[in-house]
C-alpha positions as CSV (number, residue, x, y, z in Angstrom):
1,X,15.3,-10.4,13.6
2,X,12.4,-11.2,11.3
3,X,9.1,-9.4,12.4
4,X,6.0,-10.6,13.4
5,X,3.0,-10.5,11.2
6,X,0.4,-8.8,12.9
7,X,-3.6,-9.7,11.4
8,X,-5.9,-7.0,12.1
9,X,-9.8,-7.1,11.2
10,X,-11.3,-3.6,10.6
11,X,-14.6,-2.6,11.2
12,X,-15.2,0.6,10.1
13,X,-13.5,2.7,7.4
14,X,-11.8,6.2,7.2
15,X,-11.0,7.4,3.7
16,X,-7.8,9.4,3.5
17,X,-7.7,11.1,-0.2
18,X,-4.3,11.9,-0.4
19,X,-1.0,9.8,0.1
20,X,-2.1,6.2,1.0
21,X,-3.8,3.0,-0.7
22,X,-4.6,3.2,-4.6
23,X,-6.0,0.3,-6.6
24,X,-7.3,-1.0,-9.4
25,X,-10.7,-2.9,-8.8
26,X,-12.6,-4.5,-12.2
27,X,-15.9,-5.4,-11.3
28,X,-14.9,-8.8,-11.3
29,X,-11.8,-10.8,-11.9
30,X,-13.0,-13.6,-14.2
31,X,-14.7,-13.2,-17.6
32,X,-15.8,-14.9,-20.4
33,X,-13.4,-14.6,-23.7
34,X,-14.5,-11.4,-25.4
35,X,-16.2,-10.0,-22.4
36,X,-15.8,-6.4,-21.2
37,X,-13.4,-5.8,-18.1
38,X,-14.5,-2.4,-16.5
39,X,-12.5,-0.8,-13.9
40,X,-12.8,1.6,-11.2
41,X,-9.7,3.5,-10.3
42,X,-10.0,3.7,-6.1
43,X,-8.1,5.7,-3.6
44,X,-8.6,5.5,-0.1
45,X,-7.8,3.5,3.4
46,X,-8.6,-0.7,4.5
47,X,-9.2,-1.4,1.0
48,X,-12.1,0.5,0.7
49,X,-12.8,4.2,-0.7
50,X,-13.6,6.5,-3.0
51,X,-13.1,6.9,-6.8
52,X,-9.9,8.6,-7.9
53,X,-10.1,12.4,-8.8
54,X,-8.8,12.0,-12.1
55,X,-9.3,15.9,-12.4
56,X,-6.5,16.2,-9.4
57,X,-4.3,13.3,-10.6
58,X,-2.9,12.5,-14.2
59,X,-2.3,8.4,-15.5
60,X,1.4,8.8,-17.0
61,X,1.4,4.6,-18.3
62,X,-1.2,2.2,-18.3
63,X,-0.9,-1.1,-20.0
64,X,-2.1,-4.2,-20.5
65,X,-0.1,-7.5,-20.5
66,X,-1.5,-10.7,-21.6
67,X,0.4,-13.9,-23.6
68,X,2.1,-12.8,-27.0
69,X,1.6,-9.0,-26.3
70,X,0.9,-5.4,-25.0
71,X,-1.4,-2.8,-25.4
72,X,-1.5,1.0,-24.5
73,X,-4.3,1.7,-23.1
74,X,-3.8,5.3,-21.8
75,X,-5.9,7.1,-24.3
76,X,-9.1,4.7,-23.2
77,X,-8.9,6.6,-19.7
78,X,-12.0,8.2,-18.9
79,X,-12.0,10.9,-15.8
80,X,-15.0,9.7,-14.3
81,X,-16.3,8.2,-11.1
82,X,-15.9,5.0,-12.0
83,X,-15.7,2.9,-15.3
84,X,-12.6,4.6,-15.7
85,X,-11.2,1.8,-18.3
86,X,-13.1,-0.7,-20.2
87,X,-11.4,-3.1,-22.2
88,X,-12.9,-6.3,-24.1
89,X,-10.3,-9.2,-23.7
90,X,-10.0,-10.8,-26.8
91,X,-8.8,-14.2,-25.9
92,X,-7.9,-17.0,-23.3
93,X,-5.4,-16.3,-20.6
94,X,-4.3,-14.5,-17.7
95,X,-4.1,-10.7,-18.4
96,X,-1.6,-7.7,-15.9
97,X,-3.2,-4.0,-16.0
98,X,-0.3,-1.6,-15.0
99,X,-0.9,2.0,-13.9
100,X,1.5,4.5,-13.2
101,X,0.6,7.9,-11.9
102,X,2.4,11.4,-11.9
103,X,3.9,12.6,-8.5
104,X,1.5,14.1,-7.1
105,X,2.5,16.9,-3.9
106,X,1.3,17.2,-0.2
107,X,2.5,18.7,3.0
108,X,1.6,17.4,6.7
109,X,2.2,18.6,9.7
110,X,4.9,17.2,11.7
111,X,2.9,15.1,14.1
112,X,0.5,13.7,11.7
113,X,3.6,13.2,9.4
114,X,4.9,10.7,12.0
115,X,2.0,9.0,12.8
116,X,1.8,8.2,8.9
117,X,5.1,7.2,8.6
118,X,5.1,4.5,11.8
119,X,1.6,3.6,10.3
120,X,3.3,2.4,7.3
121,X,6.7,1.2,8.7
122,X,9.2,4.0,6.9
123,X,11.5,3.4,9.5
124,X,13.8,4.8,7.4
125,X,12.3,8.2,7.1
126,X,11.3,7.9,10.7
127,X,14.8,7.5,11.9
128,X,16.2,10.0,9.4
129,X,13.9,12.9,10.7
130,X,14.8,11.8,14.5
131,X,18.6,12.3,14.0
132,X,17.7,15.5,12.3
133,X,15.4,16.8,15.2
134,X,13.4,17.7,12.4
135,X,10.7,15.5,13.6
136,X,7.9,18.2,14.6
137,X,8.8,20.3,11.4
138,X,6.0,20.0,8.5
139,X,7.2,17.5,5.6
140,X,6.4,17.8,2.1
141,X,6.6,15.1,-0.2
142,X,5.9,13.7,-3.4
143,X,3.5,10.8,-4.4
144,X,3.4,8.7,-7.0
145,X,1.5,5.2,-7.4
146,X,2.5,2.0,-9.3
147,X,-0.7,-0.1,-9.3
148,X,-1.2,-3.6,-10.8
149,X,-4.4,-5.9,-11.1
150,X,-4.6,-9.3,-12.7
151,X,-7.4,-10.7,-13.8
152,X,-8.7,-13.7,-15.6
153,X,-10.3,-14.9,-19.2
154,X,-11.4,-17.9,-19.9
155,X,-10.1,-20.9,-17.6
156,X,-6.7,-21.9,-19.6
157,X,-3.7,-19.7,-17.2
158,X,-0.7,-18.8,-19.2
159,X,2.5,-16.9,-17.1
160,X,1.8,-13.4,-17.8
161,X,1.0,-12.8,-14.2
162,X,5.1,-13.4,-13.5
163,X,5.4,-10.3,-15.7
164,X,8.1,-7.1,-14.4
165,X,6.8,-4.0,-15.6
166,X,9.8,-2.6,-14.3
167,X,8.4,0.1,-12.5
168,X,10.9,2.3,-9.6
169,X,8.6,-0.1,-6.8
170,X,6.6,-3.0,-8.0
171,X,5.0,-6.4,-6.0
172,X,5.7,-9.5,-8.4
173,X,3.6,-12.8,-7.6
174,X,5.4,-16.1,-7.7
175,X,2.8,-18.2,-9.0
176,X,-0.6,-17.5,-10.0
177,X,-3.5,-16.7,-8.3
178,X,-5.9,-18.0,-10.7
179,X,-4.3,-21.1,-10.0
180,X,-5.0,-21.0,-6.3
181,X,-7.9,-21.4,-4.1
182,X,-8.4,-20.8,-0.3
183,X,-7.0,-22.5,1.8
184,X,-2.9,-22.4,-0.4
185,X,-0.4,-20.1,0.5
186,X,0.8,-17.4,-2.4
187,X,4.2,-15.6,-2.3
188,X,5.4,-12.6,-3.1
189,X,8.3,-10.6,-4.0
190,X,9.0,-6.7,-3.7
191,X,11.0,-5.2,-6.1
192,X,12.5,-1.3,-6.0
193,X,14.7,-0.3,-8.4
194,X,14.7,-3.6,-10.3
195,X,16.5,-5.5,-6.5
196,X,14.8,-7.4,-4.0
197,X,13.4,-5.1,-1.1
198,X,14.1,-6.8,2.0
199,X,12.5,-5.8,5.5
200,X,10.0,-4.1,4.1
201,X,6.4,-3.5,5.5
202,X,3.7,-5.2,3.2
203,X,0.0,-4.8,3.7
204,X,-2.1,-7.9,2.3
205,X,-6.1,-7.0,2.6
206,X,-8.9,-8.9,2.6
207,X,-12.5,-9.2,2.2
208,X,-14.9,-11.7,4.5
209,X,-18.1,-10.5,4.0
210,X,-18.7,-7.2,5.3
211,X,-15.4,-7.1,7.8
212,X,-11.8,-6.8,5.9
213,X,-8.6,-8.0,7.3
214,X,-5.2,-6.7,7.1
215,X,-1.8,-8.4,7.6
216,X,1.3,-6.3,8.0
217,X,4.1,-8.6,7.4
218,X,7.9,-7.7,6.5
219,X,10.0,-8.9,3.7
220,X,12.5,-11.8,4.5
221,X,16.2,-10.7,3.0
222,X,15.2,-11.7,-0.8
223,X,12.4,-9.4,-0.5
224,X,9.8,-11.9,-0.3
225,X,6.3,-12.0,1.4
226,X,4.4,-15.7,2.1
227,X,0.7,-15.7,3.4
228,X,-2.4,-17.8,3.4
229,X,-5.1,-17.3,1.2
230,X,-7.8,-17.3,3.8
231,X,-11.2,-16.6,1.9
232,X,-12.2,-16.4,-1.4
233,X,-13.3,-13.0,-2.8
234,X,-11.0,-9.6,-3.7
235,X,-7.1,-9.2,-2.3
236,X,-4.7,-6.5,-2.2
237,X,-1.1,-6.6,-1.5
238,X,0.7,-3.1,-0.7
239,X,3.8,-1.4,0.1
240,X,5.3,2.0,0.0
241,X,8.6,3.2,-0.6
242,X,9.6,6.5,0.7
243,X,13.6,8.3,-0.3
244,X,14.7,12.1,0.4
245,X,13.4,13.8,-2.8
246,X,15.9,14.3,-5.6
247,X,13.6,17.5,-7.0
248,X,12.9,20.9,-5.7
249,X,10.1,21.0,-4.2
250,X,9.4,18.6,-2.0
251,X,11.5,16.4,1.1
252,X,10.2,13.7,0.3
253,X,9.5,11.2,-2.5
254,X,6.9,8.2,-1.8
255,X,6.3,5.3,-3.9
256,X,3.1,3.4,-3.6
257,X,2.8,-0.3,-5.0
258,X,-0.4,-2.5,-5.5
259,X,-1.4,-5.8,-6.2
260,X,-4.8,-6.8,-6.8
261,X,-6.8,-10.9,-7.6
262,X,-9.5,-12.4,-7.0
263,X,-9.8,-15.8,-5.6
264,X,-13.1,-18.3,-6.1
C-alpha cells in the first residue's frame, strides 16, 4: 500500500549533533564562470544547524563532477566553522560535489533509540529489535554520511547532475534542477548498493522565508520519489539507510544520504 506523504512546516529548530541531517550548503547555488563556490559543511535537524566538527569527524572522498571531468578535492578541506571548501569553477555547466565521511560511533538509550528510529521510518530496524525484545536495551551504531550538492556556472546545463557516484546509499535526480522553476515537479531515485530502494522514507526540506517545510514521502517500487517544487530558494532531499553492523563494535550501521539545489 503506497504511503501517504505527510507536509509538515516547522517553526522552531532543535539541533541534534550526532546521527541525523548533514549537508552541504554553498553560499549560493549559481555563479558566474570563474567565480569562487564556498561551502559550509552543516550538521544538524529541519535543515538548519550548526557547522560540522571537523575535529570529531574525518572527510574520507570529496569530489567534484562537472562535464569532461573530476577533481579531488579532499586536500582543499579546511576544519573550520565554515568555508570549509572553496573552489573556483572554471567553466560553464552544471557541477556535483560529493562527500563521504568516516563511520563515525554513538550509543542511545533504548527509548530515545526508538523514537529515532520511527522518526526516520527504519521500520526495519524497528521491527528487528521488537522480535528481539531487545527494544529497551541501549543500541550502538555506526554513522556515516554520503552528501551531494549541485550547483550551477554560467546559464548553459550540461547532464552532470545525472551523475552515480556510486556511493553504498546515494539520491540520484532525474532531470535537472537548474532546469526547473517553481511551480514543476522534480523526481527522484534512491539508490543502496547500486539497486533501487523501494519503500523507503525520504525527507524533501524546504525554505519559505523564515518557516521550512518538510515532506516525508516513501519510495514507489523503483525506488523513486516525485514532489512539487513549491518555492524558489535552497532544497534538501534525504534518507537514511540503517543494516545490523558487519564490524565489532557497534549493532548498528546507518547510512545517511543528501541532496542539495537551489531553485530561482
Amino acid at each position: 500500500m503506497k504511503k501517504i506523504t505527510v507536509i509538515i512546516a516547522v517553526f522552531f529548530i532543535t539541533v541534534l549533533a550526532d546521527a541525523h541531517e548533514f549537508w552541504l550548503q554553498p553560499k549560493k547555488y549559481r555563479y558566474a564562470v570563474g567565480e569562487e563556490m564556498k561551502v559550509d559543511f552543516m550538521v544538524g535537524e529541519n535543515f538548519s544547524g550548526e557547522h560540522w566538527d571537523l575535529g570529531k569527524h574525518k572527510v574520507e572522498k570529496l569530489d567534484v563532477h562537472f562535464l569532461g571531468g573530476t577533481a579531488n578535492l579532499i586536500q582543499q578541506v579546511k576544519p573550520t566553522k565554515g568555508n570549509n571548501l572553496v573552489y573556483q569553477l572554471p567553466k560553464e555547466g552544471t557541477y556535483l560535489l560529493a562527500l563521504q565521511s568516516n563511520a563515525a560511533f554513538i550509543e542511545l538509550e533504548g527509548a530515545k533509540f526508538t523514537e529515532y528510529l520511527k522518526e526516520d521510518g527504519l521500520d526495519e530496524i524497528l521491527d528487528l529489535r521488537d522480535q528481539k525484545g531487545i527494544s529497551a536495551q541501549p543500541a550502538k551504531e555506526f554513522y556515516q554520511r554520503f552528501a551531494k550538492v549541485l550547483v550551477q556556472a554560467g546559464s548553459k546545463t550540461d547532464n552532470t547532475w545525472k551523475k552515480m557516484v556510486n556511493y553504498p546509499i546515494e539520491i540520484v535526480p532525474l532531470s535537472n534542477p537548474y532546469d526547473l522553476k517553481s511551480g514543476d515537479y522534480l523526481e527522484c531515485r534512491v539508490m543502496y548498493n547500486g539497486k533501487a530502494s523501494a519503500h523507503q522514507m525520504v525527507k524533501v526540506w524546504s525554505h519559505i522565508g523564515n518557516k521550512i517545510f518538510l515532506q516525508n514521502i516513501y519510495t514507489e517500487n523503483d525506488g523513486t520519489i516525485k514532489f512539487p517544487i513549491s518555492s524558489t530558494g535552497p532544497w534538501m532531499v534525504s534518507t537514511v539507510k540503517m543494516v545490523p553492523s558487519a564490524k565489532p563494535g557497534a549493532d548498528y550501521h546507518s547510512m545517511w544520504a543528501s541532496l542539495v539545489f537551489g531553485i530561482e
